[in-house]
Structure formats: C-alpha cells, structure tokens
N, C-alpha and C positions, 0 to 999 in steps of 0.2 A: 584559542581557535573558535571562531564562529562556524558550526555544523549547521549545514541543512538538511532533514532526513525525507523523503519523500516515501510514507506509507498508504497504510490501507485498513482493513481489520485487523491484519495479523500484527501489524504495530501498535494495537490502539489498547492492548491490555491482554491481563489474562482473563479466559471463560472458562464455564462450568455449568452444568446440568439446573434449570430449575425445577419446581416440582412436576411441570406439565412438560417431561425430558426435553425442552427446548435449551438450546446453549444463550447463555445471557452473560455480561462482563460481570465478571467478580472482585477488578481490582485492574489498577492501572497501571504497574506493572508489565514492563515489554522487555526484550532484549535492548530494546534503546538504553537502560536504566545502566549499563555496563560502560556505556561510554561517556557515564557523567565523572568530572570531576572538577578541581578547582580552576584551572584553566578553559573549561570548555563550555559553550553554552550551543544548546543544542533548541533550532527550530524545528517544528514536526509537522507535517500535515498528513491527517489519518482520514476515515471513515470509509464504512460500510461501500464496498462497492468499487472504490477511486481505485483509479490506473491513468496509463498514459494518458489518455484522453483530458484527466482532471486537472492532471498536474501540468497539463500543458494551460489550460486556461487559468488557471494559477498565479500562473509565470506571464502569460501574454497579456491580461485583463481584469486579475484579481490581487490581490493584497502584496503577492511575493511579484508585482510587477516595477513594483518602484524601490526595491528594496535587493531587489537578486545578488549586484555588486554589492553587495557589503559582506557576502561569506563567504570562507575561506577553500571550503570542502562540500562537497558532496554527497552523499547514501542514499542510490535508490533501490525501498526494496520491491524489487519484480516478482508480482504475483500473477496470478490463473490469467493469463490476455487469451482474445482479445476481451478485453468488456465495454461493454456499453449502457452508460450512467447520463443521463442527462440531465440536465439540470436549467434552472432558470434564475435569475437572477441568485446566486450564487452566497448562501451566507458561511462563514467560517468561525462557529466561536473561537472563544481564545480561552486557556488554561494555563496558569504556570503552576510548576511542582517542580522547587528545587531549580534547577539550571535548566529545565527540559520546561519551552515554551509550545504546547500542543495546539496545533488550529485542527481540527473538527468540523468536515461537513457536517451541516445541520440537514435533519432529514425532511426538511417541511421546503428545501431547495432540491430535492429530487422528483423527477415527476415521470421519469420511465427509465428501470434497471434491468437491462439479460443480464447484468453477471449474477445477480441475487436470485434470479427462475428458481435455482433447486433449493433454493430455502423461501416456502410457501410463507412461514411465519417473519420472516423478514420481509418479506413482497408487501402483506398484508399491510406493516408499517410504516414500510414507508410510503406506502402508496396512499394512505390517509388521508393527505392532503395535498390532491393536485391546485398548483399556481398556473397554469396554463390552461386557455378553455379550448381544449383540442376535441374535434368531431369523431364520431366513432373510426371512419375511415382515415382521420390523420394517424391515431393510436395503431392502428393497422400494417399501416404502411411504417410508423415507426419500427414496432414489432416485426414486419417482415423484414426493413433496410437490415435492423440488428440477426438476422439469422440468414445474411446472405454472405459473398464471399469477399463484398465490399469492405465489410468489418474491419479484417484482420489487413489490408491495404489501410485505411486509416488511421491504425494504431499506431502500424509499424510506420505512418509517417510523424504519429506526433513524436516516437520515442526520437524518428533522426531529428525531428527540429528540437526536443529537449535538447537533443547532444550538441547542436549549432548551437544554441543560447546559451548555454554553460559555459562551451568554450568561447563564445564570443566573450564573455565576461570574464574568461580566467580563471573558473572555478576548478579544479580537478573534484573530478567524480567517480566514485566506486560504484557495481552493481552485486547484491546480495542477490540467487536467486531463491524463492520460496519453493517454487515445483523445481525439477531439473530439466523434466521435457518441456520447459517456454524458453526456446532460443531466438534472442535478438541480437544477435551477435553482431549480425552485417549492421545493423541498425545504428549500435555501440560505436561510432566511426571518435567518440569522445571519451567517454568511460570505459573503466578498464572495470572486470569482472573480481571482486574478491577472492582471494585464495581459501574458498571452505565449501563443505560441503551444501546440499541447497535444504535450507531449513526442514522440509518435510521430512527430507533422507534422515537427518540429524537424529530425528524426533522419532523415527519411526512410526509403529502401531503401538506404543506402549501406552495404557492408559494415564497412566502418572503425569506423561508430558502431552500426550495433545487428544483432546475428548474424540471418543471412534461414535459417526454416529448412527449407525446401523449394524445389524448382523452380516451388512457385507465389507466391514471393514475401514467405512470410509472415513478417513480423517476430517476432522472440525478444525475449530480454533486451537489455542495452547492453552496448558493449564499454566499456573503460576511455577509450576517444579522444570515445564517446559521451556517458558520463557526464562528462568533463571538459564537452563543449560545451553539454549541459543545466544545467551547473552557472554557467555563463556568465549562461545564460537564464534562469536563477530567480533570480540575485543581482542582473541586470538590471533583474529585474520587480517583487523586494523590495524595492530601495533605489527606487522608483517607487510602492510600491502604496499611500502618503500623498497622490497626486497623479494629478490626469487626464490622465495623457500618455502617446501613442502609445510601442510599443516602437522604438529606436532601429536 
C-alpha cells in the first residue's frame, strides 16, 4: 500500500520543554511510525501551521499535484481550523526515515500565519524572513481578512474540494480528528471519520504524553510516551476502519 498522510505539527514529531520553557522538536517520532511496515510506504506532509488550505495547494499546484493517482489511501489528520498560513512560492523539503517519506514546509515559504498568534515564539520564526514585499496596509488587511468570518467559509471549501479530488482519483480516505470540537463532517461528502477517539481526548492533561503549557492547563504538542500511545490508537482504528466495530 502506498499511504498518503496529510499532517501538521502534531504529525511532525515529538516535543519537549527547552531551557527557555519554549516547546522545540525532540525527535521524529509521530503516531505515523505505527503504520509502518513492510508492505507500506507512507508519504507525509507536516509543518508548523498547515491545514486545509495547504494541503489543498499541495494537491492543485505543488509537488502532490502530478503524483496524487498513484496512492492507494488516505490520512487526514484535522487539526485546530480554521487557519490561515500563507505562503509564497511554496518550498517542501524531503526526508526519508525507513518507509516514511516526510515533505516539510519550509519556514522561509511562509510569510503570514493566524494559526501560530498564540505561539509568540513561533510568530517570531517564522516571520524572519518575509518573500513578499507587502505594504504596511496589505499586511492589515491580510491580518483582518484572517479574523473575519470569511475564514472559516474558505476552509470549509478547501476541505469539500480535497474530498472532490480524492474521489475524483479513487483514493479512499480516513479523517483522525486532533481536537473533537472541529466538525467538518458536512464537508467529508468523501472521507469517512476514523473509528477512535480525537487525539487530544486520548492524551489527556497528563504531562508524560502531551507538554501543558501554562498553569491554565493548556495543551502543547506530544511528548515521545504520547505519540507512542496515539500511535497504538490509530493502528487500532486502521486495522478496524473496513468494519463497524466499537474501539477496543
């Protein structure tokens, strides 16, 4: 089986506390790592920020555009929408490790993110180096389009035309969700939802499995003990998702 996983941060590895308590990748390491074996080779595309939006340019004008017919399956995992990542001429490294081919926004192709606001020291990064010579007023009005109610209309149109291009192609598709309050259900007119719970529920508050990063409780990334035990629950839910049975 040729897999295609369509992630974000929380696919792109485990994190952990540096000295200056900001969360940074500690290892690469994801619940993807559960679905490797010797029949399967698995394509990824991660980074900072990606959602619908990315993965539809992806698919319509970037690297997975001449290449889509050639996999068998689908994975996508739905994270925090709507966001708004934009980007410019679009680069995607490439990684192989083992069966798992990882493509990688590069951060020096982003040049305006709302999903990343509440992480000051992620803004700061990737903001580094804008490709785009935009006027104080364009950056404005970018920043306002992203906090109006356009947004979440936009999103919810890339995710139906993801579901049109998959099926156009043949693909069957699964949807993991990360949060459980992001419903795109009407949207899913393609992919069918996995039978498990939505990776945050999983994980809980427990610090072992996903870094808390205030005293108000708020969940970060996964740690490595976390993404092992997500990895449990997606291999769970995949060798199940041909059939109607409760999770175990």
């Amino acid at each position: 089986m040729k897999l295609l996983v369509l992630g974000c941060s929380y696919s792109r590895g485990s994190y952990g506390f540096n000295n200056n308590d900001e969360e940074e990748l500690t290892s690469t390491h994801s619940w993807i790592d559960a679905l490797q074996n010797d029949a399967t080779t698995i394509t990824h595309y991660t980074g900072y920020g990606v959602g619908y939006l990315n993965w539809l340019q992806a698919i319509e004008d970037g690297p997975l555009s001449t290449e889509l017919d050639t996999y068998d399956a689908c994975i996508i995992q739905e994270s925090i929408e709507p966001k708004f990542l934009l980007t410019q001429d679009s680069l995607w490294a490439r990684t192989t490790l083992g069966n798992i081919v990882t493509h990688e926004l590069t951060e020096d192709s982003v040049i305006l993110s709302r999903g990343l606001q509440h992480r000051p020291a992620l803004q700061q990064q990737l903001h580094s180096n804008w490709n785009l010579d935009l006027t104080d007023n364009a950056v404005d009005y970018l920043h306002k389009l992203a906090a109006t109610d356009m947004l979440p209309s936009l999103v919810k149109a890339a995710c139906s035309h993801i579901n049109n291009i998959l099926q156009r192609n043949n693909i069957p598709t699964w949807v993991i969700k990360t949060h459980s309050h992001v419903d795109y259900k009407y949207q899913h007119t393609h992919a069918q939802y996995l039978n498990m719970s939505a990776l945050f529920d999983a994980v809980g508050k427990h610090k072992e499995l996903v870094n808390i990063l205030n005293n108000k409780g708020d969940q970060g990334h996964f740690t490595k003990a976390g993404q092992r035990l997500l990895g449990e629950h997606v291999l769970d839910a995949w060798n199940r998702r041909n059939y109607n049975v409760e999770p175990s």
